[in-house]
DRENFIBA-23435 format. One record per residue: residue in three letters; x, y, z of N, C-alpha, C in turn. Coordinates in steps of 0.001 Angstrom, whole numbers, padded with zeros to 6 digits, always signed. Layout:
ALAXYZXYZXYZ...
***
This chain:
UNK-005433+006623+012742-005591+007954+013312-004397+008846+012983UNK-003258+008495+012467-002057+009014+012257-002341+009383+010816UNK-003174+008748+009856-003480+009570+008726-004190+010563+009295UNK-004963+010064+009689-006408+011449+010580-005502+012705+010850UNK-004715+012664+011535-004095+013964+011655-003166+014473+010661UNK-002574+013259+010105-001836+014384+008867-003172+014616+007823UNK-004061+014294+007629-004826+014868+006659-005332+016052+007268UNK-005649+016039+008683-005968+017370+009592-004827+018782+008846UNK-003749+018040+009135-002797+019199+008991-002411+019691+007688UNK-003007+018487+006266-002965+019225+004963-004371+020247+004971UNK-005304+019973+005269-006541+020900+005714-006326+021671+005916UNK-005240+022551+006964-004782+023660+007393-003984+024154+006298UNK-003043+023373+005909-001993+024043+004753-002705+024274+003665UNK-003858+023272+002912-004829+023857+001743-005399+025482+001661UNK-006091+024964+003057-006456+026299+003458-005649+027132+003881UNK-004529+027647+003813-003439+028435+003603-003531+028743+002003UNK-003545+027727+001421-003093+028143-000082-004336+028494-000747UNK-005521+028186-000220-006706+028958-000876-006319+030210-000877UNK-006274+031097+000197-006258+032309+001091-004784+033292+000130UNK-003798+032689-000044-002451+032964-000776-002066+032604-001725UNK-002540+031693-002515-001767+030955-003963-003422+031301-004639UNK-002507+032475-005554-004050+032148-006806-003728+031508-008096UNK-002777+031038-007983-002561+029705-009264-004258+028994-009419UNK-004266+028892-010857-006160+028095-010861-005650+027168-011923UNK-006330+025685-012020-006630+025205-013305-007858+024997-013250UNK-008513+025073-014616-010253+024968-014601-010785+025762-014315UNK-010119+027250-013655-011039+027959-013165-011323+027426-011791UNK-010714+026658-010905-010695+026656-009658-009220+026680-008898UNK-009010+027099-008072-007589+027039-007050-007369+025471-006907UNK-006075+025759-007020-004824+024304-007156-005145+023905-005859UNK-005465+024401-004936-005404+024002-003495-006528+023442-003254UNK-008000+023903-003910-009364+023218-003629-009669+021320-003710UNK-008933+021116-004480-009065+019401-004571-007861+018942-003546UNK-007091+019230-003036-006269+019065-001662-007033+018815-000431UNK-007940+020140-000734-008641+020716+000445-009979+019464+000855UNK-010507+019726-000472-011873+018747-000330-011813+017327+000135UNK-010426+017005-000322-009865+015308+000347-009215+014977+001314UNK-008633+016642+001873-008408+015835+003184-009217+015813+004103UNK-010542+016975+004192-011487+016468+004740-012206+015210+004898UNK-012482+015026+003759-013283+013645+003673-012568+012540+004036UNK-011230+012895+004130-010157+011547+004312-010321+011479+005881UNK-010616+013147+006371-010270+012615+007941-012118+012416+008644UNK-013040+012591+007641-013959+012155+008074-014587+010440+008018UNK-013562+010191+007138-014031+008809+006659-013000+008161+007610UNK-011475+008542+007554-010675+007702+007943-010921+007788+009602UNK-011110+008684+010296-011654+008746+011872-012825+007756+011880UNK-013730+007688+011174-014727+006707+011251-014462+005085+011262UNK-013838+004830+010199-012605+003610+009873-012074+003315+011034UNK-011598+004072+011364-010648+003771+012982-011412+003550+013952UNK-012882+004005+014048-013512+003754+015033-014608+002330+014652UNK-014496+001786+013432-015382+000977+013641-014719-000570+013514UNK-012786+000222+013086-012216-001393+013000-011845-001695+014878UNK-012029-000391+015331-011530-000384+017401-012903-001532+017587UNK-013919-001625+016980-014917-002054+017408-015520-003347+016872UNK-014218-004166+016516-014313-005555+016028-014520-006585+017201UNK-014935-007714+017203-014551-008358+017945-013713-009595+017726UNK-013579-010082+016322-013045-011187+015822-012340-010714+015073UNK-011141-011492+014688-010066-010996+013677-009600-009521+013751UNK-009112-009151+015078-009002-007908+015639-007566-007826+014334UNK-006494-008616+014448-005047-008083+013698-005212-007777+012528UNK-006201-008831+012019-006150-008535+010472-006955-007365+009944UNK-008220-006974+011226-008731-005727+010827-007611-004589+011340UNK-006328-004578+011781-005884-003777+011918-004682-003493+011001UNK-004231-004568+010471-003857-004241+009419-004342-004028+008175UNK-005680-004196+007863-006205-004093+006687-006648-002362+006933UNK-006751-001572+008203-007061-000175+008150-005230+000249+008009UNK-004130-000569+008411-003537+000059+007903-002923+000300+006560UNK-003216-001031+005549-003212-000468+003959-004169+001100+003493UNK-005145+001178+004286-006032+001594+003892-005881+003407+004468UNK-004912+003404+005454-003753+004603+006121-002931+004978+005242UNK-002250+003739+004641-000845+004324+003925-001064+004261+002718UNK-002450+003560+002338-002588+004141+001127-003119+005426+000682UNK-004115+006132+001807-004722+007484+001838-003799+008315+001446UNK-002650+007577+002804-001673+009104+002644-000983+009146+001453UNK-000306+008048+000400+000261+008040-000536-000416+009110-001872UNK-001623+008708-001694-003210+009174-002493-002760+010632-002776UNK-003329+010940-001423-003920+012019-001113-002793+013409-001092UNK-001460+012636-000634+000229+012807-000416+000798+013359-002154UNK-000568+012482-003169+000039+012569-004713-000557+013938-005232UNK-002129+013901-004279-002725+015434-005072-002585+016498-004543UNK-001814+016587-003489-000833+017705-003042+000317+018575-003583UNK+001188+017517-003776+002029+017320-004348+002116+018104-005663UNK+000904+017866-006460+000514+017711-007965+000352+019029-007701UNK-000944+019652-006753-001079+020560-006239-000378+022256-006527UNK+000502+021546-005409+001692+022371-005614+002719+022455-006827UNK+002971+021517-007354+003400+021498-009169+002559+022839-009745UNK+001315+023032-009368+000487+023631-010305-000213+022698-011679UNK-000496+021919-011234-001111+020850-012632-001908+019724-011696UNK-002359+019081-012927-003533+018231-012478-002991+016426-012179UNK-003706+016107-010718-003690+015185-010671-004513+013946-011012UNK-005567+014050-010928-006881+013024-011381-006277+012805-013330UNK-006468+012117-013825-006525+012320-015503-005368+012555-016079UNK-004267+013062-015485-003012+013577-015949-002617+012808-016899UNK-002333+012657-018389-001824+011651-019172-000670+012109-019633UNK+000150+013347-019195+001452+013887-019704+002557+013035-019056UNK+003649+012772-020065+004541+011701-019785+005593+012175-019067UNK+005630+013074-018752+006946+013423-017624+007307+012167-016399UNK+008280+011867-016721+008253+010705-015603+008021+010736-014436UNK+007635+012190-013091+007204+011814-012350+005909+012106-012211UNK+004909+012525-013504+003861+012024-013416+003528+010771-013649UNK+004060+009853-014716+003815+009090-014944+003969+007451-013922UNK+005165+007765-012949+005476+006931-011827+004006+007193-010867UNK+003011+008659-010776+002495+009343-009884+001450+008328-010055UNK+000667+008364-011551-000062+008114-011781-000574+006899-011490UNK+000279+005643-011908+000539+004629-011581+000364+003931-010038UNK+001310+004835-009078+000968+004656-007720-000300+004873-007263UNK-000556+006182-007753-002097+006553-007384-003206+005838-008204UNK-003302+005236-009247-004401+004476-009351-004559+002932-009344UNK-003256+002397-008207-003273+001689-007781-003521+001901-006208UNK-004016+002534-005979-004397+003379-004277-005684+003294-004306UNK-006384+003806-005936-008035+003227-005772-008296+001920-005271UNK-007903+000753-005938-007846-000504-005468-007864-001005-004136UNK-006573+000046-003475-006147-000131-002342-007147+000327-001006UNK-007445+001205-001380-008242+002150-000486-010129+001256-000850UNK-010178+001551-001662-011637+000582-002310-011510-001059-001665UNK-010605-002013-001658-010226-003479-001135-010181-003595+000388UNK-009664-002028+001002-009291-002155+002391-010828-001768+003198UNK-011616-000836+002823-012698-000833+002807-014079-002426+002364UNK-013351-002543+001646-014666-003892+001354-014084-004518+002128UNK-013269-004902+002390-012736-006017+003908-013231-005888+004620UNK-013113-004853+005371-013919-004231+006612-015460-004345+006546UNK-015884-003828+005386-017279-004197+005429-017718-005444+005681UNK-017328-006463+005003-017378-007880+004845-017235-008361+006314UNK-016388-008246+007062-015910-008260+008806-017322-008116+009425UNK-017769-006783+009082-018887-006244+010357-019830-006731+009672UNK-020120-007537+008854-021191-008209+008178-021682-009736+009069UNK-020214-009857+009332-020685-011284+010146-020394-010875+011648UNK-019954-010132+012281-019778-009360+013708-020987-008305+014323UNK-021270-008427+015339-022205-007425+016205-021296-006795+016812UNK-020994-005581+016657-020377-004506+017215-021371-003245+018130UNK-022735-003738+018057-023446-002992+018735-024864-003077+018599UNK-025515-002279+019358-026868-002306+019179-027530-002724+017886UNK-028805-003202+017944-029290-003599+016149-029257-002074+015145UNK-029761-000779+015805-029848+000165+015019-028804+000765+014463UNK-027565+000165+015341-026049+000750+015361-025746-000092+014265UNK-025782-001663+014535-025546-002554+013453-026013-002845+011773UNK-027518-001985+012321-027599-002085+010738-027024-000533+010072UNK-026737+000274+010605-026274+001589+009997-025461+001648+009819UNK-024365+000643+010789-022567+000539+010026-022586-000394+008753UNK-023185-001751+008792-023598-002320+007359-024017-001903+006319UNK-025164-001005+005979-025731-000811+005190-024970+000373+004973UNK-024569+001541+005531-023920+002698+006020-022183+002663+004501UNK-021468+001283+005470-020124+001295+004825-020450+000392+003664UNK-021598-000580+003331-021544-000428+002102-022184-000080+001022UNK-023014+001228+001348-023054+002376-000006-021935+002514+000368UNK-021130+003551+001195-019942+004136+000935-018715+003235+000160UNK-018820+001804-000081-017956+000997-000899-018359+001053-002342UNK-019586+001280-002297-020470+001051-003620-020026+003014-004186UNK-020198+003622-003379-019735+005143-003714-018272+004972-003910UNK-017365+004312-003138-016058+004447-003971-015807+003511-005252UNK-016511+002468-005506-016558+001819-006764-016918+003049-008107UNK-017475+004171-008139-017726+005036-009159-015961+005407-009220UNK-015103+005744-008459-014246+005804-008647-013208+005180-009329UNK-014108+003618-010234-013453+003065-011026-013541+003813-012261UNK-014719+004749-012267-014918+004591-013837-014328+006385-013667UNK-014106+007149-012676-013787+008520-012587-012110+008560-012927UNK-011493+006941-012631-009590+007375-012954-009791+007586-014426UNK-010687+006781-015793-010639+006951-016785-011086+006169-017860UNK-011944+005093-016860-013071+004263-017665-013558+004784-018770UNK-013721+005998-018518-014798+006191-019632-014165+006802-021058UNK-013044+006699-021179-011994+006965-022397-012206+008181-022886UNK-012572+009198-022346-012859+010892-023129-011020+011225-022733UNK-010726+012253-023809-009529+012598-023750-009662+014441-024269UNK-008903+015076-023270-009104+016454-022844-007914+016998-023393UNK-007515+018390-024082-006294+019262-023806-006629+020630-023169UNK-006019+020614-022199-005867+021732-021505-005139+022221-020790UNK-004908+023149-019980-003592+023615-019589-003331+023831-018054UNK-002529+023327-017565-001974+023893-015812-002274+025288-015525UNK-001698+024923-014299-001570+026910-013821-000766+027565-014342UNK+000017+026970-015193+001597+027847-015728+000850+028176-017158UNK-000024+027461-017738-000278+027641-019272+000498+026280-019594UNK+001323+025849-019292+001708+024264-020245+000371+023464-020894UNK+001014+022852-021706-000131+022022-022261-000336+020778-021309UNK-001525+020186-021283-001728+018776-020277-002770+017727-021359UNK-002853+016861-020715-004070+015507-021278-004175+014953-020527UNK-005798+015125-020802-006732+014802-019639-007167+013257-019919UNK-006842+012199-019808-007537+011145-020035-008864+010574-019222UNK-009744+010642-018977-010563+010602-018306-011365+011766-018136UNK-012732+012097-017119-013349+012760-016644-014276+012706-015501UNK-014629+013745-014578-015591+012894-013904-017345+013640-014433UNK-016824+014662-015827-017977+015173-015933-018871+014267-017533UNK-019997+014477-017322-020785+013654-018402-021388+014700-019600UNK-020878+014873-020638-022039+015878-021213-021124+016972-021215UNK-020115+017403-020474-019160+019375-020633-017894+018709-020523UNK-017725+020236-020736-016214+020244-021017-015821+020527-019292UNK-014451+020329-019346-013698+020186-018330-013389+021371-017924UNK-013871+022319-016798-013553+023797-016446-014400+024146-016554UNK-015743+024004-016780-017198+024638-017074-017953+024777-016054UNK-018970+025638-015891-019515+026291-014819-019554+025259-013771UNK-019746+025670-012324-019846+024882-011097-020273+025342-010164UNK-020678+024529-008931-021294+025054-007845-020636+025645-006746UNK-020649+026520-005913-019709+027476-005077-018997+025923-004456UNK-017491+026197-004301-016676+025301-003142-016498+023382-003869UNK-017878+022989-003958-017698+021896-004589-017191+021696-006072UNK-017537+022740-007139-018090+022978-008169-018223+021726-009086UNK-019389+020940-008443-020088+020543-009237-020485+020917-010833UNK-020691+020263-011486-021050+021059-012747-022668+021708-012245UNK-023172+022790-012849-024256+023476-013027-024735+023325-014536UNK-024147+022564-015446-024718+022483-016920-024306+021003-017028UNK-023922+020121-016494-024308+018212-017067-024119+017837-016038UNK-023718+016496-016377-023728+015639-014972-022141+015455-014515UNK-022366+014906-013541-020704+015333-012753-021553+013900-011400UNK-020128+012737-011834-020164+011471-011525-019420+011977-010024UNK-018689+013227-009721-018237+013216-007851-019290+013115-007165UNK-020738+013840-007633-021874+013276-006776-022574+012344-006058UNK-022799+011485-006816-022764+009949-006310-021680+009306-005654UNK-020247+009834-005932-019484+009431-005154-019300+010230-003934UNK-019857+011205-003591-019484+012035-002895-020806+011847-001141UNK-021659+011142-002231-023176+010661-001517-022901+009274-000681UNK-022596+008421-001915-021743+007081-001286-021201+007226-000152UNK-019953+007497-000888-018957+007805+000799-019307+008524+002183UNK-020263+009245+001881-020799+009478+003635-021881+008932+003754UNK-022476+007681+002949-023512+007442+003639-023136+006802+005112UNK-022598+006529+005604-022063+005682+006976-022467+007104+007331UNK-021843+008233+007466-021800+009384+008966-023134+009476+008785UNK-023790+009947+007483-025180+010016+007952-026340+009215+008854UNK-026305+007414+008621-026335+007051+009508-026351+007154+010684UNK-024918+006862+010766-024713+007131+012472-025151+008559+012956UNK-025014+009359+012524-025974+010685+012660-027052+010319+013260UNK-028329+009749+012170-029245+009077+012560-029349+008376+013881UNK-028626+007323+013684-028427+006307+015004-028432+007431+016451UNK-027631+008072+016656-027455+009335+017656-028872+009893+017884UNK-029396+010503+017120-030818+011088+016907-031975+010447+017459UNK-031699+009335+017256-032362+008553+017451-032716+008175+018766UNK-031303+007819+018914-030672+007279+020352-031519+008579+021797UNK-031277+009614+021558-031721+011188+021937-033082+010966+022178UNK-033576+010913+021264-035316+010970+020874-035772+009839+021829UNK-035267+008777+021767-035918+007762+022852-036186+007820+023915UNK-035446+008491+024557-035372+009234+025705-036721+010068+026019UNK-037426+010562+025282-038346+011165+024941-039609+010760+024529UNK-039235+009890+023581-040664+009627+022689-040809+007639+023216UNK-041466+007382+023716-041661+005927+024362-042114+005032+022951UNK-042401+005167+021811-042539+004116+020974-040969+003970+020237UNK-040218+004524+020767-038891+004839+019857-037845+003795+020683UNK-038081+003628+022094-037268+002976+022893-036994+001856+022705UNK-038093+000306+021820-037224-000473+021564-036538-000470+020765UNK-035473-001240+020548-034153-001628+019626-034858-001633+018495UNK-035599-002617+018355-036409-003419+016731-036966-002182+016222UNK-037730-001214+016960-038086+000071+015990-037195+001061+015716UNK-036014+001447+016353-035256+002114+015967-034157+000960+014741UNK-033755+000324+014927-033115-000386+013620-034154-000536+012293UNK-035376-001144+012875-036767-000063+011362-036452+000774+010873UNK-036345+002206+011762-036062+003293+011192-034940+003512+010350UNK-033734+003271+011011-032618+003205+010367-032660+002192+009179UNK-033027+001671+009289-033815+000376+007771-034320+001321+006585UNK-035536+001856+007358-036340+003054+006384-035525+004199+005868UNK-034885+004345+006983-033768+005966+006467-033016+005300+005258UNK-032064+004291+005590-031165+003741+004461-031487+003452+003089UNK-032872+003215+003353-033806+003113+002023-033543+004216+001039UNK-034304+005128+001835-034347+006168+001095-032943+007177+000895UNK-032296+006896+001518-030161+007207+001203-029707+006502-000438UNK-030204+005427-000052-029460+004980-001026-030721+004882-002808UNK-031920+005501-002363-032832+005636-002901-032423+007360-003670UNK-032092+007990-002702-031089+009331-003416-030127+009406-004136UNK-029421+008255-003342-027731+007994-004273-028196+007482-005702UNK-028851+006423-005668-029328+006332-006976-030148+006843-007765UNK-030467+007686-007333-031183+009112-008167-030298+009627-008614UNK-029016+010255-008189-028420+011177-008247-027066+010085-009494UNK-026628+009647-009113-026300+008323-010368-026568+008452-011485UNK-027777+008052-011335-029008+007889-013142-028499+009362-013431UNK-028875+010705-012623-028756+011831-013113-027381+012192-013963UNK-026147+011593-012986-025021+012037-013826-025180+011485-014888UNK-025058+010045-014929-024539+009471-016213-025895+009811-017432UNK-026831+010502-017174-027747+011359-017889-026875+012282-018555UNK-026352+012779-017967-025483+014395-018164-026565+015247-017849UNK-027141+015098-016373-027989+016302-015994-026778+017293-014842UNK-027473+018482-014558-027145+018755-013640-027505+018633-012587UNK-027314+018351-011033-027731+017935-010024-028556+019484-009831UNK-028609+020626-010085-029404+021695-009669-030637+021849-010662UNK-030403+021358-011823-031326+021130-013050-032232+019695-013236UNK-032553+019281-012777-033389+017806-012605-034354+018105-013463UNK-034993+016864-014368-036461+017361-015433-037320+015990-014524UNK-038364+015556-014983-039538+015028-014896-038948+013290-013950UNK-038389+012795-014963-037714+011663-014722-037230+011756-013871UNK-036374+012406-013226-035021+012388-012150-036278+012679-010993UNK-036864+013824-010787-037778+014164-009795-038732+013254-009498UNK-039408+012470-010683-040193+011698-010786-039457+009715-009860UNK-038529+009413-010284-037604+008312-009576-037088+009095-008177UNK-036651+009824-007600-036685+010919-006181-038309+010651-005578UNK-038981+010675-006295-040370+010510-005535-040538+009913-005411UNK-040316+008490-006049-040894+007239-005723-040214+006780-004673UNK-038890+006834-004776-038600+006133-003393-038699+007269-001939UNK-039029+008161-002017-039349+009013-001064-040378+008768-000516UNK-041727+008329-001722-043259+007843-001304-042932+006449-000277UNK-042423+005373-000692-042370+004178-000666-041680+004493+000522UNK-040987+005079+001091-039848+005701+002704-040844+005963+003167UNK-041369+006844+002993-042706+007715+004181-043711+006949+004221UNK-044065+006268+002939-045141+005106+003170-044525+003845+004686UNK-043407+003428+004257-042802+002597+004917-042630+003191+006654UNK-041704+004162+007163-042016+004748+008137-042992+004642+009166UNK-044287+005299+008058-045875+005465+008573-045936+004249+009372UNK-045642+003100+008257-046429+001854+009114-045207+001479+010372UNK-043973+001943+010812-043660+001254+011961-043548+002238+012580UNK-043738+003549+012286-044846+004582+013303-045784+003911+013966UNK-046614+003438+012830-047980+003163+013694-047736+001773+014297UNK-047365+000521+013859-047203-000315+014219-046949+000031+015656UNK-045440+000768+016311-044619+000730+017501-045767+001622+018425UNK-046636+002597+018065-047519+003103+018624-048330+002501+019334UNK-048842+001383+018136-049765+000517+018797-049619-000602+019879UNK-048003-000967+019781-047731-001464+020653-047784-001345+022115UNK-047139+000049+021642-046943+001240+023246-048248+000788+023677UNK-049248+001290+022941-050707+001513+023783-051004-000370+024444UNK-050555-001301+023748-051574-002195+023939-050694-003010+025463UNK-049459-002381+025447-048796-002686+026471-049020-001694+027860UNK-049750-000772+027248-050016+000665+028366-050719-000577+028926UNK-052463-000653+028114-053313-001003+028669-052943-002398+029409UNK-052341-003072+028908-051840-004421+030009-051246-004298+031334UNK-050537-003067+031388-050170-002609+032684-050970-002041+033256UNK-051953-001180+033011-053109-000649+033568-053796-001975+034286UNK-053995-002984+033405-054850-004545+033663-053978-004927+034773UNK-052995-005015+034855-052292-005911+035887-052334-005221+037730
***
């Protein structure tokens, strides 16, 4: 939670430097990739904290394994600030100045770190009940897409060997080793705030899908939780963990839509036949699926009405 708030408080300072620093590389503000991670850091890492509070076995070691997974954020996240404020790029940077090159090093040994401290945890609540079945299967299935979404982050430090020249906010020259786009060049059109590419594929998507599949979930789970209250076929456990079964389906039935698409070099706003066509199928096969523990839990309701009526 002590990352949680200093990433809170780079959030505030990003957003300071959106508002006042018009330094750009790519055609976006130095401050926007600051900005975008410490959000997600304090949405993921608040979550983290709340689901290692909610161990029941191997309480120390899940508490130290969220804290590699603290001090490695902040080191991370501490580097593209930093970089930030340099005016130059942190992701890809291949210029030898020695404290990029010490930077680099630390930080893509933080993927590992942050990616290892996470699969631990997953692995933990795999064999632990930390809660209800609908709760339980949405933190499982939940944190690991979001492990499987930070695994793209192997191939985004520079797997994929493309090599870029282009320039900081000052005009210096840089090299880009890596990319996370498929198909464009580096600085090319994008979507408001995220900027996604709008002309190929752009691999932050899938990672960007990954990593919240857990809040969405639990979203779900909540919703759910609400609705029962309400709707009487929803109230047992076994049909709401269905649902959340069915939802996850089709989550991770998106994520991998959206996957195939990058490494296509589509754009996520541009989809052709194929991409829409794999989106449908597992959308059919969700709503197909649904239907039946709709109806199934319906039928229950009723056949248990009428037994109480009988009695």
């Amino acid at each position: 939670m002590l990352m949680v708030l200093a990433m809170a408080g780079l959030t505030v300072a990003a957003s300071i430097g959106l508002a006042v620093d018009h330094r750009e590389i790519l055609n976006e503000s130095v401050w926007l990739k600051p900005f975008k991670f410490s959000i997600s850091f304090v949405l993921y890492g608040a979550t983290l904290a709340w689901l290692v509070s909610r161990l029941r076995k191997a309480k120390r070691f899940g508490w130290w394994t969220g804290t590699v997974f603290a001090v490695t954020g902040i080191v991370d996240v501490g580097f593209i600030a930093v970089q930030a404020a340099r005016g130059t790029f942190s992701h890809f940077n291949a210029n030898t100045d020695t404290f990029n090159q010490v930077g680099q090093k630390v930080f893509m040994s933080g993927v590992m770190g942050l990616f290892g401290a996470s699969l631990v945890i997953a692995i933990m609540l795999l064999f632990q009940r930390v809660g209800d079945a609908p709760l339980n299967r949405a933190i499982r299935i939940g944190l690991g897409l979001a492990v499987t979404g930070m695994g793209i982050a192997f191939y985004l430090v520079g797997a994929n060997g493309t090599r870029e020249q282009v320039t900081d906010a000052y005009g210096h020259p840089v090299t880009l080793a890596g990319s996370h786009g498929i198909g464009v060049e580096p600085g090319g059109p994008g979507m408001p705030l995220t900027h996604w590419s709008t002309v190929g594929g752009d691999l932050r998507i899938p990672h960007f899908v990954g990593l919240h599949a857990i809040h969405f979930l639990l979203i779900t789970v909540l919703l759910l939780h609400v609705l029962a209250g309400r709707v009487a076929w929803l109230r047992p456990e076994r049909v709401r963990a269905r649902v959340v079964g069915v939802v996850a389906f089709g989550y991770a039935g998106l994520m991998l839509t959206v996957t195939v698409q990058a490494f296509r070099g589509q754009s996520l706003i541009h989809p052709d036949v194929q991409t829409l066509g794999l989106l449908a199928g597992f959308m059919a096969v969700s709503a197909a699926a649904l239907g039946g523990v709709v109806a199934s839990a319906r039928r229950t309701v009723r056949v248990e009405a009428r037994h109480s009526v009988g009695v």
